[in-house]
KOLBA-481202 format. One record per atom (N, C-alpha, C): residue in three letters; z, y, x; residue number from 1. Coordinates in Angstrom, 1 decimal, always signed. Last residue first. Layout:
% residues N
{aa->ALA	c3->Z	c2->Y	c1->X	i->NUM}
...
//
This chain:
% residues 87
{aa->UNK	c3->+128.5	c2->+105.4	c1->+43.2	i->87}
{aa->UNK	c3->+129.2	c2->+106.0	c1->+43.5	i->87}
{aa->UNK	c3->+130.2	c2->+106.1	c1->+44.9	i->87}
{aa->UNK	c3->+125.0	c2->+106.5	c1->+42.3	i->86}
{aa->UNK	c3->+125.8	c2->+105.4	c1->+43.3	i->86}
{aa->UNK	c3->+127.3	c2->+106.3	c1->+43.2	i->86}
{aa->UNK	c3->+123.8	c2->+106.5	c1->+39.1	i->85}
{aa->UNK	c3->+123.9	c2->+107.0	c1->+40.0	i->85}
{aa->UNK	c3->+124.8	c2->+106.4	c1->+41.0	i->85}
{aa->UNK	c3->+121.0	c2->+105.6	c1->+36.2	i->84}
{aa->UNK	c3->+122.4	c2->+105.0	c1->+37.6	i->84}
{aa->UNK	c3->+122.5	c2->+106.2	c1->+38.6	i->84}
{aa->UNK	c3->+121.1	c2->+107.3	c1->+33.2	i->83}
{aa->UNK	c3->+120.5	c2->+107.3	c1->+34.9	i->83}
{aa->UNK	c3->+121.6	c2->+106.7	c1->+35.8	i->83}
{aa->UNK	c3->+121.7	c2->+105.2	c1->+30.7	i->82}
{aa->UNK	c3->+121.9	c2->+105.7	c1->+31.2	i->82}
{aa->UNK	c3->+121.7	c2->+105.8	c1->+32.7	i->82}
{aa->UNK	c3->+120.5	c2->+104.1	c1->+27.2	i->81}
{aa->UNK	c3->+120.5	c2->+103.7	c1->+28.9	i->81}
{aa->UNK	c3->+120.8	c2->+105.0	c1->+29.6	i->81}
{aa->UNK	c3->+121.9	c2->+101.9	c1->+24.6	i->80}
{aa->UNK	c3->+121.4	c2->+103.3	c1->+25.1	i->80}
{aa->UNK	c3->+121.8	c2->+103.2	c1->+27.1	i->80}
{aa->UNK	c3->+120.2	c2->+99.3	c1->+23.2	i->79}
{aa->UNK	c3->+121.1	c2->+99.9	c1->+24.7	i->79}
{aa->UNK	c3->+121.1	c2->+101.1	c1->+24.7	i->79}
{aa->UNK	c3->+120.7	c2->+97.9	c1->+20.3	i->78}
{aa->UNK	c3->+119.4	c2->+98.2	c1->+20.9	i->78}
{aa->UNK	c3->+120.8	c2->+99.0	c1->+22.2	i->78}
{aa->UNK	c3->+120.3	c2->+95.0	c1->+17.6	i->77}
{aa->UNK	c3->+121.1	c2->+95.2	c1->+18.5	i->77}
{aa->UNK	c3->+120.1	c2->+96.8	c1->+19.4	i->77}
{aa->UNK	c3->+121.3	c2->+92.9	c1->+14.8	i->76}
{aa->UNK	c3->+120.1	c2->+93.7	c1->+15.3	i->76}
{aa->UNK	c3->+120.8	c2->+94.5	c1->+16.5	i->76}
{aa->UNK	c3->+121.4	c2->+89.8	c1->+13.5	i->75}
{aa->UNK	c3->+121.9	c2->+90.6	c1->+13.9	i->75}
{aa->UNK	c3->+120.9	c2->+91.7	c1->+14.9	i->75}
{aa->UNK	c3->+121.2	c2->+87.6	c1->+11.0	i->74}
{aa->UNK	c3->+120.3	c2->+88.2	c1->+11.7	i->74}
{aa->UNK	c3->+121.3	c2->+89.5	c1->+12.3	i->74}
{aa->UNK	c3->+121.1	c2->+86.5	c1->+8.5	i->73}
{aa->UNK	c3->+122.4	c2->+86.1	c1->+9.3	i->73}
{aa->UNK	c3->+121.8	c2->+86.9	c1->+10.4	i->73}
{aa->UNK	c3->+118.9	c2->+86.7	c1->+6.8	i->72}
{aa->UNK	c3->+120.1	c2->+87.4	c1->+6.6	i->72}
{aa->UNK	c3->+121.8	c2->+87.6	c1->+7.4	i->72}
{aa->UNK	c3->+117.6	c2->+84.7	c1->+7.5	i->71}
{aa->UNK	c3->+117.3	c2->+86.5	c1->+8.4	i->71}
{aa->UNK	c3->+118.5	c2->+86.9	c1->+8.0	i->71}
{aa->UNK	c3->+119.1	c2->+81.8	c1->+8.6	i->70}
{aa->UNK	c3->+118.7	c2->+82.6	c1->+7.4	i->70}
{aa->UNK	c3->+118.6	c2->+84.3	c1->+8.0	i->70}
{aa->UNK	c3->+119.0	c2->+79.7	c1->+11.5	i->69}
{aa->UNK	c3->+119.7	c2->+81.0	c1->+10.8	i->69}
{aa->UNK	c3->+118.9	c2->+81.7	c1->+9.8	i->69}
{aa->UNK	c3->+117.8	c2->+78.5	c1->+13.3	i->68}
{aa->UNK	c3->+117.9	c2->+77.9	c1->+12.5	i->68}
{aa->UNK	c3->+118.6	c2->+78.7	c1->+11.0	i->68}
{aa->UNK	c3->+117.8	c2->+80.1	c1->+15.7	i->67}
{aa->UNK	c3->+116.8	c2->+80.3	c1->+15.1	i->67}
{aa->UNK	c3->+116.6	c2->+79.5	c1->+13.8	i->67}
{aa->UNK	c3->+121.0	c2->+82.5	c1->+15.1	i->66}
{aa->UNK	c3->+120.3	c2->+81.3	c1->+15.2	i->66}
{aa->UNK	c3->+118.8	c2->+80.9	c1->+15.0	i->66}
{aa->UNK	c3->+119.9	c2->+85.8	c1->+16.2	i->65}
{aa->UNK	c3->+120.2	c2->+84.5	c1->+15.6	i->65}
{aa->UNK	c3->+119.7	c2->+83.3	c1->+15.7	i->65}
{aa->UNK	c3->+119.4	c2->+89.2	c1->+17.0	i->64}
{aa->UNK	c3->+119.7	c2->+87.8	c1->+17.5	i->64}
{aa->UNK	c3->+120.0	c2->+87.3	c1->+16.6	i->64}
{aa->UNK	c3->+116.6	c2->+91.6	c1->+17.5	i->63}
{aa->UNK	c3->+117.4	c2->+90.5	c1->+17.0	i->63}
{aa->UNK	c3->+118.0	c2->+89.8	c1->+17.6	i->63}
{aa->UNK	c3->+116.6	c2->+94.7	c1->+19.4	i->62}
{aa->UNK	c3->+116.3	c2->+93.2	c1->+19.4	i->62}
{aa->UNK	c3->+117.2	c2->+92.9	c1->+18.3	i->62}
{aa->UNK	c3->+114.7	c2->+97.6	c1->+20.0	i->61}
{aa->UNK	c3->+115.7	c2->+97.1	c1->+18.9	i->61}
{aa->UNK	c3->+115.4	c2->+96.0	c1->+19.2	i->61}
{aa->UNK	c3->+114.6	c2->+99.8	c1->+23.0	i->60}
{aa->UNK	c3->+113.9	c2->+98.7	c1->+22.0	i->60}
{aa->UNK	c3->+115.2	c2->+98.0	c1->+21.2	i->60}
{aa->UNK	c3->+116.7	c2->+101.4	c1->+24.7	i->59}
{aa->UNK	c3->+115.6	c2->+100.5	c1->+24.8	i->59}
{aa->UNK	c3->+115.5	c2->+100.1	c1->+23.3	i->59}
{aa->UNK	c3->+116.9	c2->+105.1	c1->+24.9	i->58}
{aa->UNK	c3->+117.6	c2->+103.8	c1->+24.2	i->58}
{aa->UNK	c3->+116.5	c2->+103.2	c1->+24.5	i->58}
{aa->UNK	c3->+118.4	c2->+108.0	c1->+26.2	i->57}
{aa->UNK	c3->+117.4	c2->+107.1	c1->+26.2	i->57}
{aa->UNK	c3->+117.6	c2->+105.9	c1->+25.8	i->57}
{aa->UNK	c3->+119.9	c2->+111.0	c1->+24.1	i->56}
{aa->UNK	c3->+120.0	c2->+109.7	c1->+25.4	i->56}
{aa->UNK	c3->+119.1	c2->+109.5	c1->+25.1	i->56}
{aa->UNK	c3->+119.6	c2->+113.3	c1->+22.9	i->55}
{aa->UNK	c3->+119.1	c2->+113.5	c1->+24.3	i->55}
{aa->UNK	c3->+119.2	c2->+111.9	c1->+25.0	i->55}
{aa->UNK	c3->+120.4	c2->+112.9	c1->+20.5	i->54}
{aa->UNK	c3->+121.1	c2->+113.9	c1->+21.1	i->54}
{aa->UNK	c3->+120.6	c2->+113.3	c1->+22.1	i->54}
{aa->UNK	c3->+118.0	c2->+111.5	c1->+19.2	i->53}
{aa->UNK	c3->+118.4	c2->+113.2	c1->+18.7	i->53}
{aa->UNK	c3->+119.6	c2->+114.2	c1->+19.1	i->53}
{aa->UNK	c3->+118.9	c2->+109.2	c1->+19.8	i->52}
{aa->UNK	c3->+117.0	c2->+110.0	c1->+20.7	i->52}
{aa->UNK	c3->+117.8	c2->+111.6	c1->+20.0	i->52}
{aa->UNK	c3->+120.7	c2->+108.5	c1->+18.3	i->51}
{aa->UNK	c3->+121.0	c2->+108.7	c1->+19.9	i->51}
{aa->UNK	c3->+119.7	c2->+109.4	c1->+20.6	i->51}
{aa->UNK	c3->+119.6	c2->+108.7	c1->+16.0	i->50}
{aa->UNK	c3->+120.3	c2->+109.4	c1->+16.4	i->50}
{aa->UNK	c3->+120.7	c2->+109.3	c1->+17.6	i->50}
{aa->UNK	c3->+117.5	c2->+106.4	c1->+16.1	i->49}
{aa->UNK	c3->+117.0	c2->+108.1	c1->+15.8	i->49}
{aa->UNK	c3->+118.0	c2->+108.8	c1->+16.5	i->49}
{aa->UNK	c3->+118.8	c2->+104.3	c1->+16.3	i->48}
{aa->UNK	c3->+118.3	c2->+104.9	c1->+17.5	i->48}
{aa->UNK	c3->+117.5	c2->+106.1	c1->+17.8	i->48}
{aa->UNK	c3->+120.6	c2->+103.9	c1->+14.4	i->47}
{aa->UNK	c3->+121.3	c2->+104.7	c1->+15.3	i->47}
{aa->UNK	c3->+120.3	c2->+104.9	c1->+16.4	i->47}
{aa->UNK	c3->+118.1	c2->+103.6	c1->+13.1	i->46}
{aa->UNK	c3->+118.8	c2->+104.5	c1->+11.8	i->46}
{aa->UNK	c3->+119.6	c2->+105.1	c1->+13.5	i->46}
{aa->UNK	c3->+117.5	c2->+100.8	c1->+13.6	i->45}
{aa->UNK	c3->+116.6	c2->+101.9	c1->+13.6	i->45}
{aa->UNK	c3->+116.7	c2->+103.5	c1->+13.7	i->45}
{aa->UNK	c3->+119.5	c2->+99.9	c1->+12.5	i->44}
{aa->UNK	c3->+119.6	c2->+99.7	c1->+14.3	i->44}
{aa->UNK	c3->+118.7	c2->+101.2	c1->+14.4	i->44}
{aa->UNK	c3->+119.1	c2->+99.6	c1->+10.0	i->43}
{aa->UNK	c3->+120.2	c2->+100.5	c1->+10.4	i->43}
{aa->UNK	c3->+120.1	c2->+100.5	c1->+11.5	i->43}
{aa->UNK	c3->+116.7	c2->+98.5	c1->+10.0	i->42}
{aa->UNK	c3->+116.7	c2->+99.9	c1->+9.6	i->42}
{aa->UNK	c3->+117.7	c2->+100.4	c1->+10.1	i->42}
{aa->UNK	c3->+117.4	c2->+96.0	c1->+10.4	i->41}
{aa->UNK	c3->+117.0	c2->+96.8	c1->+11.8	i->41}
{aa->UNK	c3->+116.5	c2->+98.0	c1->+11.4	i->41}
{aa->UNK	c3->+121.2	c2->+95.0	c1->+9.9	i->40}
{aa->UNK	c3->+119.8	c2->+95.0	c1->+9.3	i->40}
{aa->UNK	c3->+118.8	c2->+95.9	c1->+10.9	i->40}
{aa->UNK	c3->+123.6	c2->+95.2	c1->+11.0	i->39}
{aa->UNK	c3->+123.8	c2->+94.2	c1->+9.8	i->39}
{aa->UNK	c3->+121.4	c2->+94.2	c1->+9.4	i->39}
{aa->UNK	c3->+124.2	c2->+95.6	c1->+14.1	i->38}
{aa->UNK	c3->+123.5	c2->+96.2	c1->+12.7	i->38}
{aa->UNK	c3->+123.3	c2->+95.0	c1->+11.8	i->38}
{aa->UNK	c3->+126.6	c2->+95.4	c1->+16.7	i->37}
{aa->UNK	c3->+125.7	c2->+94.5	c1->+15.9	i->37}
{aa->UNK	c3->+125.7	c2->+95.5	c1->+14.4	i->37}
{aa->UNK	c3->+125.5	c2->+97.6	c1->+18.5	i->36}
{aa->UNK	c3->+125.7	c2->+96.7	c1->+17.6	i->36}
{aa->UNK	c3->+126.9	c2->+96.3	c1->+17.7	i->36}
{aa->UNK	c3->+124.5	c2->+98.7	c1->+21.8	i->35}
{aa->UNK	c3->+124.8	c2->+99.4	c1->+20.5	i->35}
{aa->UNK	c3->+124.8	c2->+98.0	c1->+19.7	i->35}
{aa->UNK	c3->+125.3	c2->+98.6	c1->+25.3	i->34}
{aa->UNK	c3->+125.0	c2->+97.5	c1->+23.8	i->34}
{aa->UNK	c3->+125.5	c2->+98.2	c1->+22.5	i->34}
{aa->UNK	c3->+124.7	c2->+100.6	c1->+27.4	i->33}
{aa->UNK	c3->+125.9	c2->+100.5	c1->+26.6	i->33}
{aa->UNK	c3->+124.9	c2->+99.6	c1->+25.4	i->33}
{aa->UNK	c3->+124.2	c2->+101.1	c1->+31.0	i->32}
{aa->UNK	c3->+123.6	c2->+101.0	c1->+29.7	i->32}
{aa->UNK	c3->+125.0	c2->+100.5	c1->+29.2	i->32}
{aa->UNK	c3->+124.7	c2->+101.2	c1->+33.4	i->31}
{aa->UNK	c3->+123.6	c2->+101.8	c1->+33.5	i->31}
{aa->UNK	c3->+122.9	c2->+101.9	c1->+32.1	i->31}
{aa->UNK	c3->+127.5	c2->+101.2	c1->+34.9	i->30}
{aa->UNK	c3->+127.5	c2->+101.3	c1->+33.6	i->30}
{aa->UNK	c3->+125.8	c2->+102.8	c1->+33.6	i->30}
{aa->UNK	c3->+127.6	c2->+100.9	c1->+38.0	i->29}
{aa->UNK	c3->+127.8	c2->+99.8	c1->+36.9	i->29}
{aa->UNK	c3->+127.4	c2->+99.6	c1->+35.3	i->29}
{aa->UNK	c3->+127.4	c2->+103.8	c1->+38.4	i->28}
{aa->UNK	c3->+126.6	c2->+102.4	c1->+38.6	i->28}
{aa->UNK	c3->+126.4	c2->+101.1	c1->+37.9	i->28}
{aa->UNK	c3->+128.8	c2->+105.9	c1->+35.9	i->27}
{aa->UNK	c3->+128.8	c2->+105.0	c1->+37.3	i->27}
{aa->UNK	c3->+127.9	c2->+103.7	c1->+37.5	i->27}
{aa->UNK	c3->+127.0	c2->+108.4	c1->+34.3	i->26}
{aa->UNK	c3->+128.0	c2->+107.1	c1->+34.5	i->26}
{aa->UNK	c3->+128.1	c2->+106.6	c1->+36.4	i->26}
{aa->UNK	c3->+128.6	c2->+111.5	c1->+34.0	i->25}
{aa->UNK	c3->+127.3	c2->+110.4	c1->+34.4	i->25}
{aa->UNK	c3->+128.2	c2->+109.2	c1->+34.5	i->25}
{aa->UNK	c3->+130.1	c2->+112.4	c1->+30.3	i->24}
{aa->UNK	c3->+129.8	c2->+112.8	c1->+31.8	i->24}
{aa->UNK	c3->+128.7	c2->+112.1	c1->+32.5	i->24}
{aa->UNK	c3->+131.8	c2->+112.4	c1->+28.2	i->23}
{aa->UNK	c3->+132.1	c2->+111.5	c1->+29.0	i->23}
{aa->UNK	c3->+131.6	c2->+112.0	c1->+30.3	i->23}
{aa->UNK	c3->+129.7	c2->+113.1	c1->+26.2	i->22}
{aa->UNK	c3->+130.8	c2->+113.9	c1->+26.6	i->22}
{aa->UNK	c3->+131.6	c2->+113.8	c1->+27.7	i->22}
{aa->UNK	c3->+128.4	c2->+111.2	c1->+25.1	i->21}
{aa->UNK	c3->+127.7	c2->+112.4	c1->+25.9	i->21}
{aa->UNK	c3->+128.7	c2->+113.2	c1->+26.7	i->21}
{aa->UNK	c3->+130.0	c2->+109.6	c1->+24.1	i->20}
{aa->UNK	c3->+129.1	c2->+109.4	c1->+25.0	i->20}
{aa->UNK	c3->+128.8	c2->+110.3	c1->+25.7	i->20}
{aa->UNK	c3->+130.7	c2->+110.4	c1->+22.0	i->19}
{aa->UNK	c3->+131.8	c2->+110.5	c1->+22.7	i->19}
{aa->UNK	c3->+130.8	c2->+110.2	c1->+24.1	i->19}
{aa->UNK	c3->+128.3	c2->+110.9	c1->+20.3	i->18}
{aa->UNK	c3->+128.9	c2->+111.8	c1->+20.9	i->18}
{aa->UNK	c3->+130.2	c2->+112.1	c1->+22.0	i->18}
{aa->UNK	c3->+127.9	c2->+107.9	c1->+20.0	i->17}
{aa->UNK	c3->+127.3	c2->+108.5	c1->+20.6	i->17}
{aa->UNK	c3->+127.5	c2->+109.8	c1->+21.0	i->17}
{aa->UNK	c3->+130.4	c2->+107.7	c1->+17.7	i->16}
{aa->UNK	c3->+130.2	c2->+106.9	c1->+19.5	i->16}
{aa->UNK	c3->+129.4	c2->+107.6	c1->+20.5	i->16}
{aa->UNK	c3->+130.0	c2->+109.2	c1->+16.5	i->15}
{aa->UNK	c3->+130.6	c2->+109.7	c1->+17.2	i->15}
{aa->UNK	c3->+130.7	c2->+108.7	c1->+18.2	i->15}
{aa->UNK	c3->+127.5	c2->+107.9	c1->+15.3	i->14}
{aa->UNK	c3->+127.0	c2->+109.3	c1->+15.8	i->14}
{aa->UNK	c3->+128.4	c2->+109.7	c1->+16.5	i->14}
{aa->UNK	c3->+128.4	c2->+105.7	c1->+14.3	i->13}
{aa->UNK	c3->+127.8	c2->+105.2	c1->+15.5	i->13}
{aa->UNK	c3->+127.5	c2->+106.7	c1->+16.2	i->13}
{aa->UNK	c3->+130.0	c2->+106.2	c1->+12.2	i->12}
{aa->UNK	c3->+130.8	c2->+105.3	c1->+13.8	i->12}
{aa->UNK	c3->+129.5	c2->+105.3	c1->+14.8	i->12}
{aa->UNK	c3->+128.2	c2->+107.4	c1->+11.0	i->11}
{aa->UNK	c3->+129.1	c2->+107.7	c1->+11.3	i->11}
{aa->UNK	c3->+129.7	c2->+107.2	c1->+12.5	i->11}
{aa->UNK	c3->+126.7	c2->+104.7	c1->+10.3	i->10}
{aa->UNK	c3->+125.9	c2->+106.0	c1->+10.6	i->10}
{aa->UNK	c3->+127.4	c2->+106.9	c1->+11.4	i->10}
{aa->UNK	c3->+128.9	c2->+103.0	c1->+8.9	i->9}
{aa->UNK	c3->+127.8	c2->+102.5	c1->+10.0	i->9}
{aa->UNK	c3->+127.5	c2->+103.9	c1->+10.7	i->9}
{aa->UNK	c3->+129.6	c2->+104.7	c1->+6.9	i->8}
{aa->UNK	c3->+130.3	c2->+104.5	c1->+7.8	i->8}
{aa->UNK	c3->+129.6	c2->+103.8	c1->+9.0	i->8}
{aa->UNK	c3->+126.6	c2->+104.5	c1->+5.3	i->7}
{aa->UNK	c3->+127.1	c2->+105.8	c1->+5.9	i->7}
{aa->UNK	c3->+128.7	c2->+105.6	c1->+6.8	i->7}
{aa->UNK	c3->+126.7	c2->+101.5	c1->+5.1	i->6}
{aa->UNK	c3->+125.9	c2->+102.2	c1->+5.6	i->6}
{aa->UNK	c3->+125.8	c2->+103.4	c1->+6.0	i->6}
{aa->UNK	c3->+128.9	c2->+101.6	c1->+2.9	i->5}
{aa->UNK	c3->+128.7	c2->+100.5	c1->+4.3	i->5}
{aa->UNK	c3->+128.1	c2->+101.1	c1->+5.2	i->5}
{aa->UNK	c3->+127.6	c2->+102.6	c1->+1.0	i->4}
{aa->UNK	c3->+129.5	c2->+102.9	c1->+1.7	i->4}
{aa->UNK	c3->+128.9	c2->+102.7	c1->+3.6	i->4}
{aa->UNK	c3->+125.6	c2->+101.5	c1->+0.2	i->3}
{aa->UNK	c3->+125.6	c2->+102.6	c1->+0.6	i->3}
{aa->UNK	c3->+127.0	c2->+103.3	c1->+1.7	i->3}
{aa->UNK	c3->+126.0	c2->+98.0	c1->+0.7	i->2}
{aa->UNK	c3->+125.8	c2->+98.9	c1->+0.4	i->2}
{aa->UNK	c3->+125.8	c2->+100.5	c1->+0.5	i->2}
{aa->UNK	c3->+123.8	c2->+95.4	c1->+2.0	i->1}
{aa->UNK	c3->+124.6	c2->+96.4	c1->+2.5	i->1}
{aa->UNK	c3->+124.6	c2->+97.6	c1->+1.5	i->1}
//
């Protein structure tokens, strides 16, 4: 990945995360949001600094791939979680 790549990464993901906040409580339904797919788990790492640094709660960074899959085919993933509330 190079640097381009990686600061547009960072970027799409701080206004995702700002449009987030903005939005309001969620609804029941929507007790979490699938951040990814990160090309690597620094970058997953990278949006879970910044979602902790505007206030949400995020679970744990996972992988997915094939398990027959080169790391490099490796996809990194983490939720930012939101308080259920009934509607």
């Amino acid at each position: 990945m190079n640097a381009g790549d990686c600061l547009a990464g960072v970027a799409t993901t701080a206004l995702l995360i700002l449009s987030l906040v903005l939005t309001g409580p969620a609804r029941a339904d929507d007790c979490q949001l699938r951040m990814g797919p990160y090309a690597s788990q620094s970058a997953a790492e990278l949006g879970v600094r910044q979602a902790r640094g505007v206030g949400l709660k995020t679970s744990g960074i996972w992988g997915e791939g094939d398990v027959v899959s080169q790391i490099a085919n490796r996809q990194y993933f983490f939720n930012v979680l939101f308080a259920c509330s009934p509607t």
